[in-house]
Steps between C-alpha positions, in 0.01 A plus 500: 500500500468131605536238222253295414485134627317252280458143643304218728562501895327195656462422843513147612420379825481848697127541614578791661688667202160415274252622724674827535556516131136459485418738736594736301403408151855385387430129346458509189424144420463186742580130390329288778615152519249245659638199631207194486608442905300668797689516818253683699725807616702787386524876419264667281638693186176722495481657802209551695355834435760584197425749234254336276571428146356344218711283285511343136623189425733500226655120498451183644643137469565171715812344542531130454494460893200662544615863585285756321647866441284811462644781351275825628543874434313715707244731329378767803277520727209229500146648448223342703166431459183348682190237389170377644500150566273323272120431628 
């Protein structure tokens, strides 16, 4: 019988290694850093046409440079709904 492993792997910088972590429901929480800079290209983290998943945020705060980081934990599959538009 395996032991049992307690403790945090992270993953930074490997796009690939995160989407196919998420592929297969593996991640259990995401801190996403936004930078207050747009430079108009690069790779997404969320694929298109990944496995959809709802998420709760459980912290937030801004650095004194202006970076914000969102701390999420994924709750499941997102439920979807419809509405009329109003008349």
């Amino acid at each position: 019988m395996a032991p049992e492993r307690d403790g945090e792997l992270q993953i930074h910088g490997s796009g690939a290694l995160a989407r196919s972590l998420m592929a297969h429901d593996l991640i259990d929480e995401y801190h996403l850093l936004v930078y207050p800079v747009v430079l108009g290209r690069g790779q997404r983290l969320f694929p298109e046409g990944g496995l959809p998943t709802s998420f709760e945020l459980t912290g937030s705060l801004t650095t004194g440079s202006g970076i914000a980081v969102h701390t999420y934990r994924p709750t499941g599959r997102p439920t979807f709904g419809s509405f009329a538009p109003e008349q």
